[in-house]
Every structure is written in structure tokens, then in C-alpha cells.
C-alpha positions in Angstrom: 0.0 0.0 0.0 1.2 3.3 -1.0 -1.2 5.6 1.5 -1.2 9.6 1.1 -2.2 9.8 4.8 -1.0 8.4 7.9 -3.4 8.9 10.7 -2.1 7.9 14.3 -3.7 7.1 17.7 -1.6 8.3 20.7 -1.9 6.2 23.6 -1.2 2.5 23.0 -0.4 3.0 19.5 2.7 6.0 18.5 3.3 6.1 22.0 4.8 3.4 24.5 3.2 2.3 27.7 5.5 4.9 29.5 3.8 7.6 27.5 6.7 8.4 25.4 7.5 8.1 21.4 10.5 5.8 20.6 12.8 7.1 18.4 12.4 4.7 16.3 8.6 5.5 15.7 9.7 9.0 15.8 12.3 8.8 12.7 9.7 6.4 10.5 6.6 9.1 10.9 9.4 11.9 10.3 10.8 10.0 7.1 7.0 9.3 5.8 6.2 12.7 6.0 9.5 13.8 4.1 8.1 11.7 1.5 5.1 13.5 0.6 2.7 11.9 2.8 -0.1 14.0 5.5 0.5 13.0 9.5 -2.5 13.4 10.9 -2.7 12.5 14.8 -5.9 11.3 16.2 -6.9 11.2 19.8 -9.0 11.7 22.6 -6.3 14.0 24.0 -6.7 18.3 24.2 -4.0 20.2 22.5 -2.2 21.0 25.7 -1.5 17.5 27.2 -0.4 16.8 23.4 1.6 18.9 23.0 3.6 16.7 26.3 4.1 14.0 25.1 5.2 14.9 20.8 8.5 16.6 20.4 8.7 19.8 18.7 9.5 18.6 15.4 6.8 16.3 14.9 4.0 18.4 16.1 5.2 21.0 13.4 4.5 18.7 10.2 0.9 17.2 12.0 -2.3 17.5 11.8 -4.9 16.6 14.7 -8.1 15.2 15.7 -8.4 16.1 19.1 -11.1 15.5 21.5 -12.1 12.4 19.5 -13.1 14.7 16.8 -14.6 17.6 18.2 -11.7 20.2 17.3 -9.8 19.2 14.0 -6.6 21.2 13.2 -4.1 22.1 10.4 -1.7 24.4 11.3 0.3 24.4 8.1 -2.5 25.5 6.4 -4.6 27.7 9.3 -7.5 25.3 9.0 -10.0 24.5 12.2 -13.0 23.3 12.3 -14.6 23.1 16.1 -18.0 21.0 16.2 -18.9 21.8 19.6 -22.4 21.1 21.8 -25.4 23.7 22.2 -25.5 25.8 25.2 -29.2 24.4 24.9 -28.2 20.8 25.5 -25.3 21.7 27.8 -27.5 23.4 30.3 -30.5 20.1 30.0 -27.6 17.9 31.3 -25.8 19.8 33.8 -29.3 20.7 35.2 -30.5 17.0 35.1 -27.1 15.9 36.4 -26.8 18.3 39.6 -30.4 17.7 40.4 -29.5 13.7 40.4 -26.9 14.3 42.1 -25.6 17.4 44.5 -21.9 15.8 44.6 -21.5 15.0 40.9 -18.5 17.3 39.3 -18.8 18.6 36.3 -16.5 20.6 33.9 -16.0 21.7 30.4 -13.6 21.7 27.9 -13.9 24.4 25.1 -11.1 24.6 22.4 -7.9 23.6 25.5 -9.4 25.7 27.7 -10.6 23.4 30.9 -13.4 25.0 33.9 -15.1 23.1 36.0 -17.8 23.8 39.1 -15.4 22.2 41.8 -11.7 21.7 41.7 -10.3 18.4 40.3 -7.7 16.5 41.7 -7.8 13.1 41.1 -4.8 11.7 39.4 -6.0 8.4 38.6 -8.5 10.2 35.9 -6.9 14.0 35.0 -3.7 14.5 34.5 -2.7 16.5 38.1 -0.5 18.7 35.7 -3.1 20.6 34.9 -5.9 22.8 36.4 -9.5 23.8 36.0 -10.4 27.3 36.0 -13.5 27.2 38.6 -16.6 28.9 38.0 -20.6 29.0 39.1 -22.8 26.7 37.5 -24.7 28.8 35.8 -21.7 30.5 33.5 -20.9 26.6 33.0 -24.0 25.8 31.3 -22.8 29.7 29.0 -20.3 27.6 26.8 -19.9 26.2 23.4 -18.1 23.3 24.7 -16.0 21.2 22.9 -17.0 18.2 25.6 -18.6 17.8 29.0 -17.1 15.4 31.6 -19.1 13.9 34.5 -17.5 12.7 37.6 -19.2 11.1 40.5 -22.5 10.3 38.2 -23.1 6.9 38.5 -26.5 6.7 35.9 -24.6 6.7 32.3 -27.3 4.4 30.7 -30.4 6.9 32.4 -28.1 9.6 30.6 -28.0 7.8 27.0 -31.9 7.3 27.2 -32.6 10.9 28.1 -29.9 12.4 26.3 -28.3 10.3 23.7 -30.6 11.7 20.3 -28.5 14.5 21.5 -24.7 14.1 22.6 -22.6 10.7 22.4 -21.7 9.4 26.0 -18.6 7.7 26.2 -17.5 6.0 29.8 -13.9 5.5 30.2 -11.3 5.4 33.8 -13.6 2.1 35.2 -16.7 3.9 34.8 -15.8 6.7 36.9 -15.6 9.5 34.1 -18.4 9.8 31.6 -17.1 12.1 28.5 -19.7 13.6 26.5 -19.3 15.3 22.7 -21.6 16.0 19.8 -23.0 13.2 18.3 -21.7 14.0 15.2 -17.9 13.7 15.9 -15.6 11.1 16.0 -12.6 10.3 14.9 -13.5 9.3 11.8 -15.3 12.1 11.2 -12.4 14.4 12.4 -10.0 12.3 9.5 -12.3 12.3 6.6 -12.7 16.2 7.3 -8.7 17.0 7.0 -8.7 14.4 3.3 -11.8 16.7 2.1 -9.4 19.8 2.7 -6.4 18.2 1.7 -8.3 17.0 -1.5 -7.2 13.2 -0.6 -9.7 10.0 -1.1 -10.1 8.3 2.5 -9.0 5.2 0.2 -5.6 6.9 0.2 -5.8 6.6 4.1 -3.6 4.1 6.8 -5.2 4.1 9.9 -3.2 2.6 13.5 -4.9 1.8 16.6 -5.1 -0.3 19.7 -9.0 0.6 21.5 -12.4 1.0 21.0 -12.5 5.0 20.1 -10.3 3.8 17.2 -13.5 1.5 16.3 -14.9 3.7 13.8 -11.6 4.9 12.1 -11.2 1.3 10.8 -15.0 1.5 9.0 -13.4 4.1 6.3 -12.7 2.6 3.3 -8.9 3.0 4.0 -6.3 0.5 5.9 -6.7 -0.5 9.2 -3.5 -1.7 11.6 -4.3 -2.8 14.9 -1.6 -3.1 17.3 -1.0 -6.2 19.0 -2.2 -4.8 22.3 -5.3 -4.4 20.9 -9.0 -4.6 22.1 -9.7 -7.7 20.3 -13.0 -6.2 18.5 -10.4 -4.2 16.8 -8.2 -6.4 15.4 -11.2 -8.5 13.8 -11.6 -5.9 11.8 -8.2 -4.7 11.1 -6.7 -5.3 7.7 -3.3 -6.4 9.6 -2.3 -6.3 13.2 1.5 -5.5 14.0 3.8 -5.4 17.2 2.7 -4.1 20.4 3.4 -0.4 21.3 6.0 -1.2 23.6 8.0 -3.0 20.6 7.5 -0.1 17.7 4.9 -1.7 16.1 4.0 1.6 14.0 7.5 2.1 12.8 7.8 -1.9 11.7 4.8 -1.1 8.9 5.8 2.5 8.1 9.1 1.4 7.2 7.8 -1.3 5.1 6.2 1.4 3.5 8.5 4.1 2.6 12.2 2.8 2.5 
């Protein structure tokens, strides 16, 4: 395959299990991309924790799908695109939420910029790095936010029935944070958004990744690689499965691609 985009998942795929990128996955993206081929990065990630764990260099020549989709970003070519929720639908589920539930926390995200009602400190969910800005409910519920996240609410499915038509609900950290976007974005969407400006068939696309957000990237029409550390509903459906994340799996197919 001769793809004229690369699109990469972060965690357990370009990155190691230490959070880091080898140099040897580092070099084989670097060298694709100085043969005419488009980077784009694809995460649930915001810009800001990102932007920790790519060196310089590589963040330069990338685009990104961040927020599963919700903000897409070339900045070679000053193109953005933020799909955010409604104020209207914000406010219906932080209302419904805090009337559940007086000690649920809620917070927004809106384009890397992160407020919440509370202050946040668990470490096993957020990374500690980083702070909210705190505000009242009510200027909350103001926002076009890029997503909503929900601690300490313990009802997801009473959520999807009331509010799914709306927003997609995705529960990650053992159930204890429920992340909430439009129901329009993905990653998938995010991708097929930078080939439409690049003027690229998703054909042309190779797609690597190891969990289920990376579900609907492999339903394009390009090629899917599923690491070895894989969900295993993901590698059904990839068109090949290479090493694990800890053993450079990315840079063992990209340098069979581009020698």
C-alpha cells in the first residue's frame, strides 16, 4: 500500500506504555512525511496535554483530531474546524445531572481551555498537571463546549436514554468519568474532514490503533492496523495487526512502507 495519509492514535499505539514516542517511531513518521505523505494524529487528548508527550518537530508537520473529533486542526495551512455542543443541550444535562446528584462534578472543555464547578484532583482520571479554572454553574451551562465530563455520576445508561438523540456518551477510567461530545464527531469524522481539505480519497488513508475509540476509524474505506495490544474487537476488523506499542509496532509497517 502506498497511503497519502497516515493517521495515528496516541496512547497504546505511537506512544509506549511509559507515555513516550521511541525514536524509532519518531524517525519512521518523520521520514513518511519527508516523502510527501499528510501526518495526521488522532486522539482523545486536548492540544495542551499533546503537546507533552510529541516533540517539537513532529507536532510542526501534524495535523490533529483532538477531542475524539470535536476540534480538527491544520496548522500548516490555518484550518479549524470546532464541532462543539449547544448551550441548549449543555444546560439540559448539567441541570438534570446536579439535580441527580448534588456531589456530581462537572467541567468543560472548550477549544484547551478546561473549567469546572469544583476543583479536580484526582490523578488516577486527569492528569494532576493541569488545572481547571472554577466557575458558578450557571456561566458553565454559557459555553460552546467542545465536551462535558461527568464525575461522580453513576447513571450513564439513564443519561444515554434521556440524552443520547442529542450528545454521544462515552465511559472510560472504570466507569468513573463519563465524556460527552456531539453526536456527530468522531474520529472518523475528524480524519475524513482533514482528506476533504487536503483533497485526498479516505482510500488513500492508513489508519493505527489499539482501543475502541479507534472503532470507527477502521470503517473508512482505508487501511486499518491494529496493534498487538489491541481490544480484540479491533483487530477482527483490522486489515493487519502488527507489534505491540512497547515493541514499535507503528514504525515496523511505516518502514515497510517508505524505504
Amino acid at each position: 500500500m502506498n497511503p497519502a495519509v497516515i493517521a495515528l492514535d496516541l496512547d497504546g499505539t505511537l506512544l509506549n506504555n511509559e507515555k513516550h514516542i521511541t525514536n524509532r517511531n519518531l524517525q519512521a513518521v518523520l521520514n513518511c512525511y519527508n516523502n510527501g505523505k499528510k501526518i495526521i494524529i488522532a486522539t482523545a487528548r486536548p492540544p495542551r496535554t499533546v503537546k507533552d508527550f510529541l516533540p517539537t518537530v513532529l507536532r510542526e508537520v501534524s495535523s490533529f483530531v483532538y477531542y475524539n473529533g470535536a476540534l480538527v486542526v491544520d496548522h500548516l495551512s490555518h484550518f479549524e474546524e470546532h464541532i462543539s455542543i449547544s448551550k441548549k443541550i449543555t444546560a439540559r444535562v448539567f441541570d438534570y445531572c446536579l439535580d441527580y446528584d448534588q456531589n456530581c462534578s462537572v467541567s468543560v472543555e472548550v477549544r484547551d481551555k478546561w473549567f469546572a464547578n469544583e476543583e479536580i484532583c484526582d490523578a488516577s482520571i486527569f492528569n494532576v498537571k493541569y488545572r481547571p479554572r472554577i466557575l458558578p454553574f450557571e456561566q458553565l451551562k454559557e459555553f460552546e463546549a467542545t465536551k462535558l465530563l461527568l464525575t461522580g455520576f453513576n447513571d450513564a445508561k439513564k443519561l444515554q436514554e434521556l440524552f443520547g438523540e442529542y450528545v454521544k456518551l462515552i465511559v472510560t477510567d472504570n466507569g468513573k468519568l463519563i465524556q460527552i461530545m456531539n453526536k456527530n464527531v468522531s474520529k472518523k469524522t475528524g480524519i475524513l474532514r482533514l482528506c476533504n481539505h487536503f483533497g485526498v480519497k479516505q482510500s488513500d488513508v492508513i489508519v493505527f490503533g489499539d482501543d475502541y475509540n479507534d472503532l470507527d476509524m477502521f470503517n473508512m474505506n482505508g487501511y486499518g492496523i491494529a496493534m498487538a495490544n489491541a481490544v480484540q474487537e479491533l483487530k477482527e476488523i483490522a486489515d493487519e495487526v502488527t507489534d505491540t506499542n512497547d515493541n514499535d509496532g507503528v514504525a515496523k509497517i511505516l518502514e515497510r512502507m517508505v524505504r
